[in-house]
FIRODREN-823381 format. One line per field, with one value per residue (C-alpha): residue in three letters; x, y, z. Coordinates in steps of 0.02 Angstrom, whole numbers, plus 50000, padded with zeros to 5 digits. Each point is the difference from the previous one (the first is absolute). Last residue first. Layout:
BEGIN
residu: ALA,...
px: X,...
py: Y,...
pz: Z,...
end
This chain:
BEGIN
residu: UNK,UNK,UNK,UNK,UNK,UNK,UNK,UNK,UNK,UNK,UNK,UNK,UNK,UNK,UNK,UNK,UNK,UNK,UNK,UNK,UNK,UNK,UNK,UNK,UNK,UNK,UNK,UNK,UNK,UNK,UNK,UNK,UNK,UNK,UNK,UNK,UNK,UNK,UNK,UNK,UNK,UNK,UNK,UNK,UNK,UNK,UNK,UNK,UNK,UNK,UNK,UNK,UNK,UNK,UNK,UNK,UNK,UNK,UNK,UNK,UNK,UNK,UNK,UNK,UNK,UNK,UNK,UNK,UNK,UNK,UNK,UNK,UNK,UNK,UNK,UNK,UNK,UNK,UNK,UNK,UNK,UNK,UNK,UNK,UNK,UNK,UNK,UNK,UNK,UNK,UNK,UNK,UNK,UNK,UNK,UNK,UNK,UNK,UNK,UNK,UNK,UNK,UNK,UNK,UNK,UNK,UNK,UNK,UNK,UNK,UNK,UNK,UNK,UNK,UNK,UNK,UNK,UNK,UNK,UNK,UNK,UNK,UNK,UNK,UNK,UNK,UNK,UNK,UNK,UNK,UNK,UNK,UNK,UNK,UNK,UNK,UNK,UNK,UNK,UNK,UNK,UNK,UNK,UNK,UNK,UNK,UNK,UNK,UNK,UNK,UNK,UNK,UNK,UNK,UNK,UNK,UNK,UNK,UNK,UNK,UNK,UNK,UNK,UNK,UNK,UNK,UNK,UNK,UNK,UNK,UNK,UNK,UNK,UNK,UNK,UNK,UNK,UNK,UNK,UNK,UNK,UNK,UNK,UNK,UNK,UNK,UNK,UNK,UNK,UNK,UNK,UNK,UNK,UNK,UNK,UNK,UNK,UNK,UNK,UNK,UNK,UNK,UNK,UNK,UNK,UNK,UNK,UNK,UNK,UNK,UNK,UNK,UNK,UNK,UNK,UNK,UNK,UNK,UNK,UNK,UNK,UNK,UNK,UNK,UNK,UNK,UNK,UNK,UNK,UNK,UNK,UNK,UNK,UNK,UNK,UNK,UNK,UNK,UNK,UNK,UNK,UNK,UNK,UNK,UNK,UNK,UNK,UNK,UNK,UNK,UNK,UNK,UNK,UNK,UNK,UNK,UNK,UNK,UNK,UNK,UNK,UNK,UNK,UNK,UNK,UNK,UNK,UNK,UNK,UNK,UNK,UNK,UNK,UNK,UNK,UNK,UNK,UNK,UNK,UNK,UNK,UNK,UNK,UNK,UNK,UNK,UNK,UNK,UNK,UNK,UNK,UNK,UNK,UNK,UNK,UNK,UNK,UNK,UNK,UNK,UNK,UNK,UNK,UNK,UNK,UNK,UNK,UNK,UNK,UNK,UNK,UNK,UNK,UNK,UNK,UNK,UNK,UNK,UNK,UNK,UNK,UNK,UNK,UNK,UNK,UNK,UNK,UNK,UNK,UNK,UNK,UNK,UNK,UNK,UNK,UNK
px: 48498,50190,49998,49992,50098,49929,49944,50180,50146,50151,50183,50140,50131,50178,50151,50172,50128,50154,50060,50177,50043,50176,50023,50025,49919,49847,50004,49976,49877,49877,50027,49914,49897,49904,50014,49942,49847,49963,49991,49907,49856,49991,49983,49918,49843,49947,49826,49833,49860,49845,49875,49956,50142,50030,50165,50057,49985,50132,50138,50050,50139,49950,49839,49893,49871,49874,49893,49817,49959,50125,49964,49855,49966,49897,50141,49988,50025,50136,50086,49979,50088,50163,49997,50004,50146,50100,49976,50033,50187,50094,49814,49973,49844,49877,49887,50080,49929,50013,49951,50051,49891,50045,50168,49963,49894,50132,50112,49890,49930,50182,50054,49858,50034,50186,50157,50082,49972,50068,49852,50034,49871,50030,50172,49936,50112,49961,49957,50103,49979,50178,50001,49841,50087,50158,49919,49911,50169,50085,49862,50035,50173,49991,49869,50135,50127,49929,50030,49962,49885,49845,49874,49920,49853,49984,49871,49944,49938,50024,49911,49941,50024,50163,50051,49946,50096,50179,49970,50005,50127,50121,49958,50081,50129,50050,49994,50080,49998,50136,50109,50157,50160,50085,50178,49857,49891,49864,49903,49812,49863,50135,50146,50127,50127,50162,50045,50175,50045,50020,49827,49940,50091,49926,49824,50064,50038,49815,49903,49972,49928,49871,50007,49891,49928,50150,50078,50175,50102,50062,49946,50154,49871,50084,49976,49831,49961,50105,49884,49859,50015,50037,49838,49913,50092,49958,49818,49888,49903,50183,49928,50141,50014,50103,50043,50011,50147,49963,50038,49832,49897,50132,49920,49842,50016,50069,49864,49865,50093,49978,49833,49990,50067,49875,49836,50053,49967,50164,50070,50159,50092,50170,50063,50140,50054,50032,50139,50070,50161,50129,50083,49850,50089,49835,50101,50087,49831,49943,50151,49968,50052,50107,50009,50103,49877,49851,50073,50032,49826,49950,50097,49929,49817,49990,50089,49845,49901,50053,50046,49939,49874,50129,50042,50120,50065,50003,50035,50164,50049,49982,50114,50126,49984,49942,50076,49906,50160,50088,49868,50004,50150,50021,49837,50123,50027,49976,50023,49976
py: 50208,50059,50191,50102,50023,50057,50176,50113,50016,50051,49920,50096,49928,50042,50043,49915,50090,49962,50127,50014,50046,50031,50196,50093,50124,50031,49817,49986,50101,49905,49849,50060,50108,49841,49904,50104,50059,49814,49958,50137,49961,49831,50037,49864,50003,49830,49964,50009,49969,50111,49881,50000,50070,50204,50017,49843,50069,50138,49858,50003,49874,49859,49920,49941,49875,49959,49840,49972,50170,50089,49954,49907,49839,49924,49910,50116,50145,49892,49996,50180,50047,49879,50092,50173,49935,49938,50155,50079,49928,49865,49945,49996,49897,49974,49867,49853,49826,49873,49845,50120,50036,50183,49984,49933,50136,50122,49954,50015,50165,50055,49918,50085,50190,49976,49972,49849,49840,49956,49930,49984,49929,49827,50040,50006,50095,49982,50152,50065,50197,50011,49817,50083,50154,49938,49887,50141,50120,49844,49984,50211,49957,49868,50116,50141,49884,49926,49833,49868,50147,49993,50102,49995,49962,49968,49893,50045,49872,50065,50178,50118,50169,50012,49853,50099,50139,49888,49915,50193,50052,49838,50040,50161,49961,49859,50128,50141,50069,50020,50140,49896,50024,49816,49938,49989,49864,49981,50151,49998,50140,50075,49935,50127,50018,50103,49919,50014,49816,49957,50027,49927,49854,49997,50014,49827,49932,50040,49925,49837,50091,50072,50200,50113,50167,50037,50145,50014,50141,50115,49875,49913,49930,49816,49992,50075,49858,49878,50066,49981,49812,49970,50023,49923,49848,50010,50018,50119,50096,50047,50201,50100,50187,50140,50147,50197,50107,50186,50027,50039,49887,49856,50038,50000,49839,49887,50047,49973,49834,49931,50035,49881,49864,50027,50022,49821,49984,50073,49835,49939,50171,50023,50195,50031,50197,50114,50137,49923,50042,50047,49896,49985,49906,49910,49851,50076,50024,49835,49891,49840,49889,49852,49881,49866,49867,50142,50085,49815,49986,50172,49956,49855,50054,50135,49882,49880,50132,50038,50193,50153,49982,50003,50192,50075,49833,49856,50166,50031,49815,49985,50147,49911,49828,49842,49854,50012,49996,50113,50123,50021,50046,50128,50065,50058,49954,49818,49894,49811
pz: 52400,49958,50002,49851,49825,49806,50103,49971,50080,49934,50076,49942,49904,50056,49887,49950,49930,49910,49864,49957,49828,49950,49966,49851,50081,49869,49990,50179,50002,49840,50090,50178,49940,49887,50167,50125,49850,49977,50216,50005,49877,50091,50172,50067,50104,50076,49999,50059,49849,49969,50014,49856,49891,50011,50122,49905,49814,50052,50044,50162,49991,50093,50030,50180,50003,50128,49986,50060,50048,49907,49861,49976,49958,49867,49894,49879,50106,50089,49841,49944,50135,49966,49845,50065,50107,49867,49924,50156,50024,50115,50058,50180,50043,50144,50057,49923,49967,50096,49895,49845,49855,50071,49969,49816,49962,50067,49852,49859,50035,50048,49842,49898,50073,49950,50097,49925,50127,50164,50122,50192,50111,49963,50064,50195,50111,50185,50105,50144,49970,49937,49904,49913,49962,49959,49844,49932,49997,49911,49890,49982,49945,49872,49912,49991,49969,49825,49919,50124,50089,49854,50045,50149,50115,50160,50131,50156,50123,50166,49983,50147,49936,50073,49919,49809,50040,50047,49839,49902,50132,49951,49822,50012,50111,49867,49846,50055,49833,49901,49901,49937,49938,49999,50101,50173,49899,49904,50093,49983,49923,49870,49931,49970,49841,49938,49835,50014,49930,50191,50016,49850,50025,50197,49926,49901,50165,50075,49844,50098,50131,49909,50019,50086,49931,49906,49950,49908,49967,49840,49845,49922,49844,50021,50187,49976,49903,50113,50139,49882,49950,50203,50030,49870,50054,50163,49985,50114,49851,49961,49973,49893,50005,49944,50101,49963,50063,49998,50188,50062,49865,50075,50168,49965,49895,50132,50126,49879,49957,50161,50003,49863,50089,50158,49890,49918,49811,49952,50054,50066,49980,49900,49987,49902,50024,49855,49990,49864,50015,49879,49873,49873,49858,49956,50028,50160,50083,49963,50076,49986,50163,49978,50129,49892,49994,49986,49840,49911,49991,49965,49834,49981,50044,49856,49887,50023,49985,49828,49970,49965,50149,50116,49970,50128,50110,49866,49870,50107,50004,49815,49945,50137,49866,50072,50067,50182,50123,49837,49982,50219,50003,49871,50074,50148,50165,50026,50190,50011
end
């Protein structure tokens, strides 16, 4: 079911036009009830508000959407730093919205940035279930790119080599001596980029001829308590691992403090290595090997990106994929 005008949607919800406009404009005038009917009968027919036009703005905005996971994370905000440099250059500015890694929330501010026409789209990943709604956007011409993993070769994105990466991080850790070495990650059912680097894990070992064990994999948000969490239960193991790649170095600084509490040391009893290179991981103790990404210029690639092809009324194409380089530090060692 397809509406174009509030007309539309005032008769699918059996109000009055005036009262679709304040629904949209100024909810709190009226009931919520009459709020959520009208909004209602928006979604069935794929309706998308218009903000600009309501404030009878017709020109651009000149403001990009950006939509991290978590401003909490070093590597997300970096990301931003890039953005903003950029958009400071070329007088654009950006507006922000941080899912905290739900779906929903997610998709709440593409629609909202849907609704307020911004410039382009930036997004530090993207649930997969959001993915056809990015492609609304799109073809709406909202030009967008999906940073750190690529949802597939019809999107814009700036990615990270995510299995090679992890491969090298696994491939590290064998050369060191290690057979039992354990991974973890954040969630891969919803997000490529931590799909990805288990995949990268998973070809290392096959590569080097050693079995897969799942006990040794943990999935979990990436925070300093889940890594905590997560690497206690690998090392309550029968066979514990003696060596862990975590998907990112919170997770990694919280694996750490595990094996502190546990009265091992790293990396005498168990080496870990991060990802990301987040400043806090070149200062932890032990200072912690990991895998440098490039965050700050994957956000100013992108932010250029956008902001020159709508200088030359161009269509957007942007699909690059970039190499994490392995840093290492004293959190790894040689099997004993």
């Amino acid at each position: 079911m397809s509406c174009s005008t509030i007309k539309d949607i005032a008769i699918l919800a059996g109000v009055s036009q005036s009262t679709v406009s304040r629904a949209f404009n100024m909810p709190g005038m009226l009931r919520q009830e009459t709020v959520l009917k009208v909004h209602e009968a928006a979604r069935r027919c794929n309706y998308v508000y218009n903000a600009n036009a309501a404030s009878l703005s017709n020109r651009r905005t000149d403001t990009l959407g950006v939509i991290i996971p978590s401003s909490a994370y070093s590597a997300f905000a970096i990301n931003l730093m890039g953005i903003q440099k950029v958009c400071f250059e070329h007088n654009y500015s950006c507006r922000l919205a941080a899912s905290q890694f739900q779906p929903e929330k997610e998709l709440q501010a593409m629609r909202k940035y849907h609704e307020l026409r911004v410039s382009g789209l930036i997004m530090a990943g993207i649930d997969t279930s959001n993915i056809p709604y990015l492609r609304t956007m799109t073809a709406d011409g909202i030009p967008s790119i999906v940073l750190w993993e690529s949802p597939g070769e019809d999107f814009n994105y700036i990615a990270v080599n995510n299995f090679k990466a992890a491969y090298e991080g696994v491939d590290y850790l064998i050369s060191l001596g290690h057979k039992r070495i354990a991974f973890l990650s954040g969630p891969y059912a919803c997000a490529r980029r931590n799909l990805d680097r288990f995949t990268g894990y998973k070809a290392a070992l096959a590569d080097r001829g050693l079995p897969f064990r799942k006990d040794l994999v943990r999935s979990q948000f990436p925070t300093f308590l889940d890594g905590k969490t997560s690497m206690r239960v690998c090392l309550a193991l029968p066979e514990p691992p003696t060596a862990v790649l975590c998907a990112n170095d919170y997770l990694a600084i919280g694996a750490i403090r595990a094996i502190h509490e546990m009265n091992l040391s790293v990396p005498d009893d168990v080496s870990v290595c991060g990802f990301d290179n987040v400043d806090i991981s070149a200062y932890f103790n032990p200072p912690i090997t990991t895998m440098k990404t490039l965050g700050e210029k994957m956000g100013r690639m992108a932010a250029k990106a956008i902001i020159t092809a709508i200088a030359n009324d161009e269509q957007l194409h942007a699909q690059y994929i970039l190499d994490a380089e392995l840093i290492v530090r004293k959190s790894c060692a040689a099997c004993k």
